[in-house]
Each structure stands twice: as structure tokens, then as C-alpha cells.
Backbone bond lengths (Angstrom), bond angles and torsions (degrees), N, CA, C in turn:
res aa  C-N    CA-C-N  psi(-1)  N-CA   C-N-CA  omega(-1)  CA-C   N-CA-C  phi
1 X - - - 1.473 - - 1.530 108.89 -
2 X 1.093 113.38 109.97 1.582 110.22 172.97 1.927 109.19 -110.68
3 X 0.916 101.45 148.77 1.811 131.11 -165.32 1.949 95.21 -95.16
4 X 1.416 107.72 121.59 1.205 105.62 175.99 1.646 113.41 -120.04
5 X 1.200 124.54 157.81 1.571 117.48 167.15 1.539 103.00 -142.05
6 X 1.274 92.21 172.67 1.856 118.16 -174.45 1.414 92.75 -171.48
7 X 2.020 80.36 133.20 1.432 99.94 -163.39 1.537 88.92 -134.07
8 X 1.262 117.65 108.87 1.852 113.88 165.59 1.546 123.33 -101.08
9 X 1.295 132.61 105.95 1.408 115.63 -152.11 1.609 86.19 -117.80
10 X 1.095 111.07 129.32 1.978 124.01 -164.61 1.559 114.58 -124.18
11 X 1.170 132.73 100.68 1.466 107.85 154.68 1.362 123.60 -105.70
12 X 1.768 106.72 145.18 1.742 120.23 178.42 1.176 112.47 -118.51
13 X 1.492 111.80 144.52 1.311 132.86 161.36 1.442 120.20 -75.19
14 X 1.642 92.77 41.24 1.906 109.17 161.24 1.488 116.97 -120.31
15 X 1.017 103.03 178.29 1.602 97.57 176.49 1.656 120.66 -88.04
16 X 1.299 109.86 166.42 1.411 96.70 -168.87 2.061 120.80 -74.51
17 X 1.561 85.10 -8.67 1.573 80.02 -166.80 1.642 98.37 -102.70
18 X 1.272 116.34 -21.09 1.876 96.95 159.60 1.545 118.84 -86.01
19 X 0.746 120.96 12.01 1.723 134.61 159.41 1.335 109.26 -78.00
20 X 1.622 116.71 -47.00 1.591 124.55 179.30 1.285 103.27 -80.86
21 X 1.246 137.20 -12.40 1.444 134.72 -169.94 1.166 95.66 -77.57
22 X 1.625 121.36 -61.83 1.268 127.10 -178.47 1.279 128.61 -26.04
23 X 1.502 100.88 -71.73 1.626 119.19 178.82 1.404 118.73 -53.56
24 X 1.921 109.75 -24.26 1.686 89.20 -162.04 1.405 76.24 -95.82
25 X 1.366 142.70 -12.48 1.448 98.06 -169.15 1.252 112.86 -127.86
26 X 2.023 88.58 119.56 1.448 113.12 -175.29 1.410 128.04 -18.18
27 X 0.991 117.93 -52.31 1.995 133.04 -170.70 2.071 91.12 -50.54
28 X 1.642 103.88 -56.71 1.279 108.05 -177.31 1.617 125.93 -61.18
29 X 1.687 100.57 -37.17 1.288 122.98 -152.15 1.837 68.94 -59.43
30 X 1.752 122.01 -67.99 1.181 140.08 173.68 1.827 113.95 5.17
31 X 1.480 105.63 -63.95 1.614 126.67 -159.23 1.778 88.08 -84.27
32 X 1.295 112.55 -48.83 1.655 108.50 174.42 1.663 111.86 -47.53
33 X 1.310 102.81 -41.91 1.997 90.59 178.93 1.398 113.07 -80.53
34 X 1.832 104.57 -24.83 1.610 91.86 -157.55 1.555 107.20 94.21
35 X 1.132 125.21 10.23 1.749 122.78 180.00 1.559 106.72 -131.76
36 X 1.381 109.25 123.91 1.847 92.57 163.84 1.148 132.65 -40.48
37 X 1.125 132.69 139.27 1.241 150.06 -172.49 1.444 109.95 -143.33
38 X 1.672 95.42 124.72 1.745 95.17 177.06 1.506 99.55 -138.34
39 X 1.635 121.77 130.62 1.702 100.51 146.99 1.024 138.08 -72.11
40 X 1.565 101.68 131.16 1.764 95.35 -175.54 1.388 125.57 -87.67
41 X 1.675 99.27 -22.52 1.544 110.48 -179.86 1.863 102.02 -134.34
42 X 1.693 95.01 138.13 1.574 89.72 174.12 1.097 136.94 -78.91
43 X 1.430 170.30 127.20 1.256 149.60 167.00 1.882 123.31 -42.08
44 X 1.243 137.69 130.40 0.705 149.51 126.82 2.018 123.60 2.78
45 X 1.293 85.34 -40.31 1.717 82.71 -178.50 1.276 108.75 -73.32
46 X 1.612 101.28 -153.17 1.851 101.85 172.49 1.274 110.63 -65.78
47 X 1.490 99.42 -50.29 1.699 110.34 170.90 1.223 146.83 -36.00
48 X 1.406 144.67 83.89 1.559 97.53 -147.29 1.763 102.89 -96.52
49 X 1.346 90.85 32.22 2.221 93.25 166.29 1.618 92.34 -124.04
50 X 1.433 125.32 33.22 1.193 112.28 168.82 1.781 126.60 -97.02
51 X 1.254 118.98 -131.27 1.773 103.10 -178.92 1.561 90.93 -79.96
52 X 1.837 89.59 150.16 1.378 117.83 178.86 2.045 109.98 81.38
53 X 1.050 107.20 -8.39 1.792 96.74 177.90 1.368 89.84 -72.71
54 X 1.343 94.21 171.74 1.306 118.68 158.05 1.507 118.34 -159.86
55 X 1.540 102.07 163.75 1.698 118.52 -164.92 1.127 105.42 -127.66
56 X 1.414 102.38 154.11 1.450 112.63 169.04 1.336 115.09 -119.05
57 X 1.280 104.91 140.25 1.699 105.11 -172.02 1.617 103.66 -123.94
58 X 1.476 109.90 119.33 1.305 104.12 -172.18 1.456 128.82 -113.45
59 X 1.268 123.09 94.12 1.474 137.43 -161.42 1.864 101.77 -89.11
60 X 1.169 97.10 90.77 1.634 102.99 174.36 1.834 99.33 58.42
61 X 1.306 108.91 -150.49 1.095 125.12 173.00 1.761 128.43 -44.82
62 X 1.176 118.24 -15.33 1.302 172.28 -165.79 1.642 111.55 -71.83
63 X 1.384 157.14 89.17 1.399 114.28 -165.78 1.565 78.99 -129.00
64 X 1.476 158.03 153.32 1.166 170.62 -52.51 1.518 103.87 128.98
65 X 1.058 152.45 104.64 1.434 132.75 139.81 1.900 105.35 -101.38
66 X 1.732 84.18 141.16 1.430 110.17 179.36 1.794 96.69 -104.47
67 X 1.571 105.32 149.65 1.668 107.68 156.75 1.655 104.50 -148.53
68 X 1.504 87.13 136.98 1.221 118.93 176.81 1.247 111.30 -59.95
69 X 1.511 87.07 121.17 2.015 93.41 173.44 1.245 128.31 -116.88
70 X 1.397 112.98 0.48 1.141 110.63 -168.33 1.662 100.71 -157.88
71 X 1.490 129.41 134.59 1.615 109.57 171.87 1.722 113.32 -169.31
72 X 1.387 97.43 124.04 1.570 101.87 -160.35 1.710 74.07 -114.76
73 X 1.752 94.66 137.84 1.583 98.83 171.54 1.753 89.12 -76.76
74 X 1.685 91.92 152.39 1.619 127.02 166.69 1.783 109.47 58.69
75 X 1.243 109.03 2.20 1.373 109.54 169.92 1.686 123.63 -138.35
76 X 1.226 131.32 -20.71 1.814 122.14 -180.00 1.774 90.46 -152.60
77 X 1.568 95.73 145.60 1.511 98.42 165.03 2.046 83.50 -139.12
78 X 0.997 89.35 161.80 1.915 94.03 179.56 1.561 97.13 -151.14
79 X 0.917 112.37 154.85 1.430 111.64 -165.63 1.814 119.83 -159.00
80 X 1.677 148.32 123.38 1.273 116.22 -170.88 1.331 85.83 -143.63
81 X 1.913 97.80 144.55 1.882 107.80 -176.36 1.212 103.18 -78.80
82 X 1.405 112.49 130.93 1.864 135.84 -158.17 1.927 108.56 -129.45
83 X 1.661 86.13 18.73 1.546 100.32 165.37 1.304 120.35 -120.66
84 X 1.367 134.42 155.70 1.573 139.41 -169.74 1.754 75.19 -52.29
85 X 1.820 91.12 154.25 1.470 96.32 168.44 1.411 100.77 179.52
86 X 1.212 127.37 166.12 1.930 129.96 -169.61 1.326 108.23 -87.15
87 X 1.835 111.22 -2.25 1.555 100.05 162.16 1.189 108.02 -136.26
88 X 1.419 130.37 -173.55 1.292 133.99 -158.03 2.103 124.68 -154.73
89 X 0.765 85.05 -174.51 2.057 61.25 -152.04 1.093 133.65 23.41
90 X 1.266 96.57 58.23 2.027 102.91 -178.17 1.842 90.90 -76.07
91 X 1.082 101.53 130.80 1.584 117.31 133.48 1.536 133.71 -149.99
92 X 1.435 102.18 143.91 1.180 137.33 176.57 1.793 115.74 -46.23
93 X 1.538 127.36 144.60 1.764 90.11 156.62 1.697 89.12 -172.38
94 X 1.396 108.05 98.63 1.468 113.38 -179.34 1.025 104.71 -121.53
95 X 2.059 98.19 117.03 1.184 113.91 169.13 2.045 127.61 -104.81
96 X 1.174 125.29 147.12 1.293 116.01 -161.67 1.874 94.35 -133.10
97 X 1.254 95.60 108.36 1.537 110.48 152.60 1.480 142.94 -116.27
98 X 1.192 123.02 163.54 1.732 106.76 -164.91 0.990 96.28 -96.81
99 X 1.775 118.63 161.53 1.144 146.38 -165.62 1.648 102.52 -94.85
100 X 1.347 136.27 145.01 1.019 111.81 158.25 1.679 140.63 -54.05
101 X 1.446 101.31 -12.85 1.356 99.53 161.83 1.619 140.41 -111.09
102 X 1.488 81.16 22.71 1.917 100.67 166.91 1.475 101.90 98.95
103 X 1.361 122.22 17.87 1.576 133.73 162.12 1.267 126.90 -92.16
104 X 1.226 124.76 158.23 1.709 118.27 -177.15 1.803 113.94 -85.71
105 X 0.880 111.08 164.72 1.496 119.19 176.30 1.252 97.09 -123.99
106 X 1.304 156.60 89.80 1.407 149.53 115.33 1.246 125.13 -19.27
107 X 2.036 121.22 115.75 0.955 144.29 -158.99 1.770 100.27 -134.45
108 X 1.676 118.44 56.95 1.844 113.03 166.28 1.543 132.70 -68.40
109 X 1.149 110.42 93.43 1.396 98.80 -176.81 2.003 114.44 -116.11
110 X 1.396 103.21 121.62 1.264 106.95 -164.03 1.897 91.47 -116.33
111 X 1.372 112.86 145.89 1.312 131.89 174.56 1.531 125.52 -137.81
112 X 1.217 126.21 124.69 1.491 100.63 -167.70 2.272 78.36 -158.78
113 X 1.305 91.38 172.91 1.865 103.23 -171.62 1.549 90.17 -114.27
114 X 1.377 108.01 172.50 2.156 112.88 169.25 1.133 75.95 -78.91
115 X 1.584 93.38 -163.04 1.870 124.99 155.05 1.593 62.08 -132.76
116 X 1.104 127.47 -112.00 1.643 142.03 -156.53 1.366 102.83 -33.76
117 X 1.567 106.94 124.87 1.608 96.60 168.03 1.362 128.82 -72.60
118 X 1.388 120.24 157.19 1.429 127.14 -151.58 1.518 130.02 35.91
119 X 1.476 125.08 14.43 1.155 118.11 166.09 1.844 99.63 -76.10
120 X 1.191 123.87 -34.79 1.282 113.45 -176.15 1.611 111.74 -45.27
121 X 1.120 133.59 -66.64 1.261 149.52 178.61 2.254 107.21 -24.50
122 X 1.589 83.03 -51.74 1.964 97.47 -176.13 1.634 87.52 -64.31
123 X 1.617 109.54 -64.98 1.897 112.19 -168.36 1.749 103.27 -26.86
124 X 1.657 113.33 -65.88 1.390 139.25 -149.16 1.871 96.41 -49.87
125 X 1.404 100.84 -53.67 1.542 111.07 178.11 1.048 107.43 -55.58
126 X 1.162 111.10 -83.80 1.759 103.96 -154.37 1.432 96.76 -53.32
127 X 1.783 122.08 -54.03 1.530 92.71 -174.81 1.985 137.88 -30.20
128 X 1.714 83.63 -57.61 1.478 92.43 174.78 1.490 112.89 -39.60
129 X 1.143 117.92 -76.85 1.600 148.46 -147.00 1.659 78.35 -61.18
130 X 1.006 141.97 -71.87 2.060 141.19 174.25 1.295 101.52 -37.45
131 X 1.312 139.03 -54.16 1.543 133.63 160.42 1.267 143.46 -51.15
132 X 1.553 102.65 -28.27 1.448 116.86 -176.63 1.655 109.61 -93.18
133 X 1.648 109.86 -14.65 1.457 120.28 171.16 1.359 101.65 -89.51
134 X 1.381 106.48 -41.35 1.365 95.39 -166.79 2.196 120.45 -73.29
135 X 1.284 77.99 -18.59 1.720 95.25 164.33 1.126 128.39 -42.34
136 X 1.862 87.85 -66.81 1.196 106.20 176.53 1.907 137.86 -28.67
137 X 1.333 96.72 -34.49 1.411 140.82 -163.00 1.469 111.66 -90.77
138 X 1.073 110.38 -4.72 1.962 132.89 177.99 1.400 99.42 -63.72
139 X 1.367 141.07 -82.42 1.370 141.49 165.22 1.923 109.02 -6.67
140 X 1.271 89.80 -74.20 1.702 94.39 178.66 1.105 121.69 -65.68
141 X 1.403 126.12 -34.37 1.300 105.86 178.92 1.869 120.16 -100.13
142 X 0.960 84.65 -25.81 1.742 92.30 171.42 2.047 120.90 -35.61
């Protein structure tokens, strides 16, 4: 069993709370990867992409659900996939702080183990490499 991480540390010349808009809400979080994204269940809070929602992320044949575990408006969302899946203690952990000049600082840190050896290594890539494009894309869509 090997333990993997990805760490994307980003700053934008946006503000911190349409940066957080983005991320918490799923439909968007969705258009940021490039993958459907739907909630399937609402949260309880004001939010309804706050603690306890959950999403589904659907990669081909493939469908992913994530649930929200944790969520401070304009600063942390944490999140771990709570569906059968080829890896295992995945978690999520996006944190958002301001810049001193009224920009965000993006802090992604995702962790998760194989079950299958060396599929972790294939997961780790493409995840990243879908995040690091899809990052990219923060300016515009924010």
C-alpha cells in the first residue's frame, strides 16, 4: 500500500470569496475540471454544498461520489470519496486565504493510498495534471 499526495499551491488576482464560490459549488467545481458534476445530496447548512453534501463526479462509466466534511465559507472546504473506488483514504483539503493585495492564495491538498499496486501512481497523474489545467482556469471562471 503506498500513500500518495498532491499539493497545488496557486495565487489569483481575484478575490478570495469568488474563488470560494467556485470550489464549493459542485455544478462549477464540475466546469473547473471539465467532468460532470452533480449534487446528489444537500447539506443541511445554509449551504446546500456545505458539510454533509455530496457530489457525484462522473468519469465515463465510472461515477465517484465525494462528501463534504468540513466547510468554512471563504476559507476551507475538505472533502473524502465515500463511494467504492480503486483508492482509499482519499481526502480532499482546500484552503483559501487573502493575498495582501485582495487576491486568493490557493492551498489543494489531496491524499489518498492504492488498493491495487501501482494504480496509485496512474490515479495521482491524471488527477493532478485535470487540476493543474483545471486551475489554471480560476481567473476565467471565478
Amino acid at each position: 500500500m503506498a500513500m500518495y499526495t498532491i499539493e497545488i499551491d496557486e495565487t489569483f488576482d481575484v478575490p478570495r470569496r469568488k474563488v470560494f464560490a467556485l470550489f464549493a459549488d459542485h455544478h462549477r467545481f464540475g466546469k473547473l475540471l471539465g467532468a460532470p458534476v452533480k449534487r446528489i445530496k444537500d447539506s443541511d447548512q445554509a449551504d446546500p454544498n456545505g458539510i454533509g453534501s455530496v457530489r457525484k463526479i462522473g468519469i465515463g462509466p465510472i461515477g465517484l461520489e465525494e462528501t463534504v466534511l468540513n466547510f468554512e465559507p471563504d476559507s476551507l472546504i475538505e472533502y473524502a470519496i465515500t463511494s467504492l473506488s480503486p483508492i482509499r483514504n482519499h481526502h480532499g483539503r482546500i484552503r483559501f486565504d487573502e493575498t495582501p493585495n485582495g487576491g486568493t492564495r490557493l492551498n489543494y491538498t489531496i491524499t489518498f493510498e492504492d488498493i491495487v499496486p501501482f494504480t496509485g501512481k496512474v490515479v495521482s497523474t491524471a488527477l493532478e495534471q485535470g487540476l493543474r489545467r483545471g486551475i489554471k482556469r480560476v481567473p476565467k471562471l471565478a
